[in-house]
N, C-alpha and C positions, 0 to 999 in steps of 0.2 A: 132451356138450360138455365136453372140458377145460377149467379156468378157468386163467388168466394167471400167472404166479408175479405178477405183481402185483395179484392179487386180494388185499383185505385178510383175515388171517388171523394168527393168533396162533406158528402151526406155519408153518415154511415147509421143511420137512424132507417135506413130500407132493406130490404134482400131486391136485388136487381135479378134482371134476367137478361140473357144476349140478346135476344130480340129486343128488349126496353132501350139498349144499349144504342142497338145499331137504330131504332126506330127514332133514338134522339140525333148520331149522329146524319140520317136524311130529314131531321127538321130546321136542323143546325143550317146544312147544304142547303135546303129548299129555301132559305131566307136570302143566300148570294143575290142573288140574281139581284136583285130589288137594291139592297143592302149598298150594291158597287155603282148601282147608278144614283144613289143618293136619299135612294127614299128610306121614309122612318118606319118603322114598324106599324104609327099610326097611323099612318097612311096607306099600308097598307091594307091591314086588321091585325089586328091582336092576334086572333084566332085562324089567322090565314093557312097554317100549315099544322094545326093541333092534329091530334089523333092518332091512327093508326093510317102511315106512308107507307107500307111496307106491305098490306092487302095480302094477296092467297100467294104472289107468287112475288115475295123479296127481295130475292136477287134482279130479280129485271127491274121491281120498281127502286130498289135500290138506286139502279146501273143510272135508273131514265132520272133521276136527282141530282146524281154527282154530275153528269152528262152538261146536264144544264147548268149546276156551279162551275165547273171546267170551263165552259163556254163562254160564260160570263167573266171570269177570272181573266182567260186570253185576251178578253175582247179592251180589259183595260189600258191604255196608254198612257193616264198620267196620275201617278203612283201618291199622288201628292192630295189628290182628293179627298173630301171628305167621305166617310162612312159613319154614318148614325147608328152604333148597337145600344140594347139595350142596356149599358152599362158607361156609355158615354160616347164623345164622338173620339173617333182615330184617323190618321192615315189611310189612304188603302195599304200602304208597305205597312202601316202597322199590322192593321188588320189581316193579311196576308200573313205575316210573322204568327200572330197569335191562333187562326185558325190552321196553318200548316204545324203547329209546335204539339197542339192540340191531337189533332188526328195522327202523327206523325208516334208520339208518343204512347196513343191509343191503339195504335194497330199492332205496338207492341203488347200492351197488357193485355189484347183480345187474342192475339197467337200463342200466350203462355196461356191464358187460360184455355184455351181449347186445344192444347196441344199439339200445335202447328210450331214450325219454330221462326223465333221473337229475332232474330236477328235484322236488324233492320241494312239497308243499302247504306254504303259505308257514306256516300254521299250525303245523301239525307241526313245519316248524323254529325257529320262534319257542319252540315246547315245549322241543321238544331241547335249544336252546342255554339256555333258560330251569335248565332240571334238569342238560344236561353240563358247562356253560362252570365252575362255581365247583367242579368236581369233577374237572375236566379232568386239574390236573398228577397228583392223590395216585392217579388211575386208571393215567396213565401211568408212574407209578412203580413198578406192581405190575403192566406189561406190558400194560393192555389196551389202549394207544392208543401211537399207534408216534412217532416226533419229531413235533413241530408245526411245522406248514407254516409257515414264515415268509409273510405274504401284505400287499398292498398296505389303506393305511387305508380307503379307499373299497369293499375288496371288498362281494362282498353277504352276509348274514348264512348264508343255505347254504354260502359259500365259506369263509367263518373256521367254520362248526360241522366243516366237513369239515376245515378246516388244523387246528384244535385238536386231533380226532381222530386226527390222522397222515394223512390223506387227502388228495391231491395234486386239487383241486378239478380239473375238466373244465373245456378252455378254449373250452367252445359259445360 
């Protein structure tokens, strides 16, 4: 399935596809492991996790990626470590912040586009706006969140974490 040029995306210079989608977010995953116990990318490989993760049957190789970032995730204790991404080093709390905001916000834009429904656990968006909302503008200043949705004061708090985001809320 081709995704929408209005899928949210950084690049709008491609036509993306679900599969390209979800086959970045098990490369994304497939790097945890590594990532929380401290090692760099170069030491791992570059190339450690390129290609196609997703093979003939998806869902499982999917399932056996997140499995193992899960794992890893639990398995941290102290939140204060370093993580070496490819864009600098962080906390693990940070890093957790940014990969949970990430996917969190993504599982949104991939239920509306496939017509599932995008409501996310009221939980999770209490998180989110909890960790994005006071980080919102200096993110969208460095491009990762596109204008903020102008939205009404009564919206509901999924509706402003999505308008901060640059996200045009679903009018269910």
């Amino acid at each position: 399935m081709d995704l929408p040029p209005s899928f949210a995306t950084r690049r709008t210079d491609r036509t993306l596809s679900l599969r390209k989608v979800i086959n970045y977010h098990a490369y994304d995953d497939a790097w945890v492991p590594d990532m929380l116990t401290g090692r760099t990318m170069a030491e791992v490989g570059q190339d450690a996790f390129r290609g196609d993760l997703l093979g003939t049957d998806p869902q499982r190789s999917f399932t056996a990626v997140v499995d193992k970032a899960c794992a890893a995730a639990q398995a941290v204790e102290d939140l204060s470590r370093t993580v070496h991404c490819s864009f600098g080093d962080f906390t693990a709390r940070e890093y957790f912040w940014q990969i949970s905001s990430f996917r969190g916000l993504r599982a949104h834009d991939i239920a509306l586009v496939i017509g599932a429904d995008p409501t996310l656990p009221d939980q999770l968006v209490q998180g989110l706006w909890e960790e994005v909302e006071p980080h919102a503008e200096q993110w969208r200043a460095i491009g990762v969140f596109g204008p903020r949705v102008e939205l009404a004061a009564d919206a509901s708090r999924q509706d402003r974490l999505l308008g901060i985001t640059g996200r045009q809320p679903d009018s269910r």
